[in-house]
C-alpha positions in Angstrom: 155.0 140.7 -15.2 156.1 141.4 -11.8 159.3 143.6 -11.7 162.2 141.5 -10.3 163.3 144.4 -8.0 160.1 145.3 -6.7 159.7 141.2 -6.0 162.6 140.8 -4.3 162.1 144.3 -2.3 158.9 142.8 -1.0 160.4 139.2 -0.2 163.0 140.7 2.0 160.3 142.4 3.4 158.1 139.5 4.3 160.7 136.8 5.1 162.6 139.1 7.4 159.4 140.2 9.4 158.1 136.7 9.7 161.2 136.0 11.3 160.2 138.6 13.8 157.2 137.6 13.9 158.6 134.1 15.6 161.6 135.3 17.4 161.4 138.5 19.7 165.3 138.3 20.4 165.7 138.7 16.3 163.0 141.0 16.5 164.3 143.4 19.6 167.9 143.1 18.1 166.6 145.0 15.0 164.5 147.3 15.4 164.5 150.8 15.4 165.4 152.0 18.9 167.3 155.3 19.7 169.0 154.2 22.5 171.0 151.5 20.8 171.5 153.5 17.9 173.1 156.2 19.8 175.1 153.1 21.4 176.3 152.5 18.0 174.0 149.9 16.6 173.1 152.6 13.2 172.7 149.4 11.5 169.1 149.5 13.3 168.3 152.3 11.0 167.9 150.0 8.0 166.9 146.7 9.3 164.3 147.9 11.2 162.5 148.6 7.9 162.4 145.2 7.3 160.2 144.3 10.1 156.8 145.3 10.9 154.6 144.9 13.7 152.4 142.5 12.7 150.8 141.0 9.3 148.6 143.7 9.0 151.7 146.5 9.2 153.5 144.3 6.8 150.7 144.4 4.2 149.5 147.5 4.0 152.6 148.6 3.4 153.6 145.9 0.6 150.1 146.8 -0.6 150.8 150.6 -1.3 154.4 149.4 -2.6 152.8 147.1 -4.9 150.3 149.8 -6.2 152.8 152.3 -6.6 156.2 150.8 -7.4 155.7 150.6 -11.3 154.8 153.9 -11.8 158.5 154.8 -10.4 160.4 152.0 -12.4 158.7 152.4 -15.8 159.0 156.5 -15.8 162.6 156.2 -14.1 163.9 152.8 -14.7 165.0 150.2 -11.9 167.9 151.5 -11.1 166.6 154.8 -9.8 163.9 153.1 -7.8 165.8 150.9 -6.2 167.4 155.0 -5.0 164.8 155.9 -4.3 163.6 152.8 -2.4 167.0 152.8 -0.2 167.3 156.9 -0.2 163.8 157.2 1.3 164.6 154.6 3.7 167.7 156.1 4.8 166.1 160.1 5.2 163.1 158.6 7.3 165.5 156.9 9.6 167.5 160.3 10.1 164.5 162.3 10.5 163.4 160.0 12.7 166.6 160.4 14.7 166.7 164.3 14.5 163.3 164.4 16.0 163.7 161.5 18.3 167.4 161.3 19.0 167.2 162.4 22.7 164.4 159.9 23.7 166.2 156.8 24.0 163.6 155.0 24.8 161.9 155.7 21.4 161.2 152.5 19.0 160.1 151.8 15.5 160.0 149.2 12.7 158.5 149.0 9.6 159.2 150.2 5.6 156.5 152.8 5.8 159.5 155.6 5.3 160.4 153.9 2.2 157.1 152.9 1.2 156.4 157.0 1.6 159.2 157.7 -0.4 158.0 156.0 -3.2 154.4 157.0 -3.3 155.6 160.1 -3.0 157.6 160.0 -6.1 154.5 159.1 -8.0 152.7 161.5 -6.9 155.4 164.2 -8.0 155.7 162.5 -11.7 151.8 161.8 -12.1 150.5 164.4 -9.7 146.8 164.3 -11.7 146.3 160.6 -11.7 143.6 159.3 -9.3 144.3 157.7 -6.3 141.8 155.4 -5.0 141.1 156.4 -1.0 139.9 153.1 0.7 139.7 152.0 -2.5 136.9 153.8 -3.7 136.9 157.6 -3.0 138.7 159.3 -5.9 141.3 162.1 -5.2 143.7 163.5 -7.3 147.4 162.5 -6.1 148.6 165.4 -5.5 145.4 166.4 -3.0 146.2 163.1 -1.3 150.2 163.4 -1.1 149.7 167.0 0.5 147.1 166.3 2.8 149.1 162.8 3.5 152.2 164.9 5.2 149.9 167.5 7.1 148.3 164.7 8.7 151.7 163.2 9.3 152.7 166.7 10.9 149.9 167.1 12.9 150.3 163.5 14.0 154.4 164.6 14.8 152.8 166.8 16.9 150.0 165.5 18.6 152.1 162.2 19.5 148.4 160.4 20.1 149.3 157.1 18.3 151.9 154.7 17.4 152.9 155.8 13.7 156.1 156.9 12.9 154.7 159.9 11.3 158.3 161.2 11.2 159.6 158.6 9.4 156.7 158.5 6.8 157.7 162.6 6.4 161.7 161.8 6.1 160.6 159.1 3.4 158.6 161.3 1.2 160.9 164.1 1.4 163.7 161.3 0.2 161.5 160.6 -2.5 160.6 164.1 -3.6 164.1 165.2 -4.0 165.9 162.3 -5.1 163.3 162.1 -7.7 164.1 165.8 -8.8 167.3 164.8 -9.0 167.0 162.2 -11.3 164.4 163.7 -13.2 165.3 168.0 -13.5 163.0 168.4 -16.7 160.0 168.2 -14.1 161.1 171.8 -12.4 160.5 173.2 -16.0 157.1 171.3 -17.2 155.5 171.4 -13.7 156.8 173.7 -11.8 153.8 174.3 -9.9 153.3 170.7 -8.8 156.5 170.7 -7.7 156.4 173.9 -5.3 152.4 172.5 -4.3 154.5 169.5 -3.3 157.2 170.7 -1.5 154.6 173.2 0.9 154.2 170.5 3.4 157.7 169.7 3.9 158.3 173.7 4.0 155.8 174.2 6.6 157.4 171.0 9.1 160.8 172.8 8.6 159.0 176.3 9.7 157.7 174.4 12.5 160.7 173.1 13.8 162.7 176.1 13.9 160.0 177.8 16.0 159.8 174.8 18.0 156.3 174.0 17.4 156.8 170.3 16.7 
């Protein structure tokens, strides 16, 4: 049975970018975009993870949700995944601002950040279950959660494509430690899954103190 939060998580989701799909004023007046935030518009920062760019955007990302959403709720119960959900949402955007707040020009939509967060927080609770790359290359989740935010670094980095590879980074980090604070026990029974985890997001913070990013 499908979980009623998760449901109405990915309704919002789809009835709110199909609307943008159809009306580029709606669309424009919600997305992510640094300029207007800085202007004051900070409500940008969660509507614009309600629309996506195109069908495509919108399902890969309800997709992933989908896949990964009940092993959140059934270990940690809906109420802590909808935290999860809205915390991850809310650290991508300010990551995204931290990183991006002087180019006002910058713009983004999508739920990818909180998507991020709660694969994520999966990974961290279940890091030896199997993830299925493409669908059918095995790899255990916490191979694929690690390499997952290197990629997004190097792709913070390189700046070669149109992924809001800081956002996806601000959502997993959202996920990671809001689940560690929901769940402590997991510092004493896997303590090293937890420190494997948290390298990446050690290593962007590194980086952006030297200015490498």
């Amino acid at each position: 049975m499908l979980n009623i939060f998760l449901l109405g998580i990915i309704l919002a989701n789809v009835l709110i970018s199909i609307k943008g799909f159809n009306d580029e004023y709606f669309f424009r007046k919600y997305e992510f975009h640094v300029g207007s935030i800085r202007a004051g518009e900070q409500i940008r920062m969660i509507t614009s993870a309600f629309l996506h760019a195109d069908v495509f955007h919108l399902a890969f990302n309800m997709i992933a949700l989908y896949s990964f959403a009940p092993v959140v709720f059934e270990s940690l119960g809906n109420f802590t995944f909808l935290l999860i959900y809205a915390g991850s949402l809310i650290f991508g955007s300010l990551l995204t601002m931290a990183f991006h707040g002087n180019e006002y020009s910058y713009r983004a939509v999508g739920a990818s950040g909180a998507v991020t967060g709660i694969v994520y927080s999966a990974i961290l609770l279940y890091p030896d279950m199997t993830i299925g790359i493409f669908g059918v290359i095995p790899m255990p989740a916490y191979v694929f959660g690690i390499g997952y935010l290197l990629y997004s670094i190097y792709g913070m980095k390189a700046k070669n494509d149109n992924i809001g590879h800081t956002a996806h980074f601000g959502g997993a980090i959202g996920g990671y430690v809001i689940t560690l604070l929901k769940e402590p026990a997991l510092l004493e029974h896997s303590t090293f899954m937890v420190i494997l985890l948290a390298i990446p997001i050690i290593i962007l913070f590194i980086m952006a103190k030297m200015g490498k990013l």
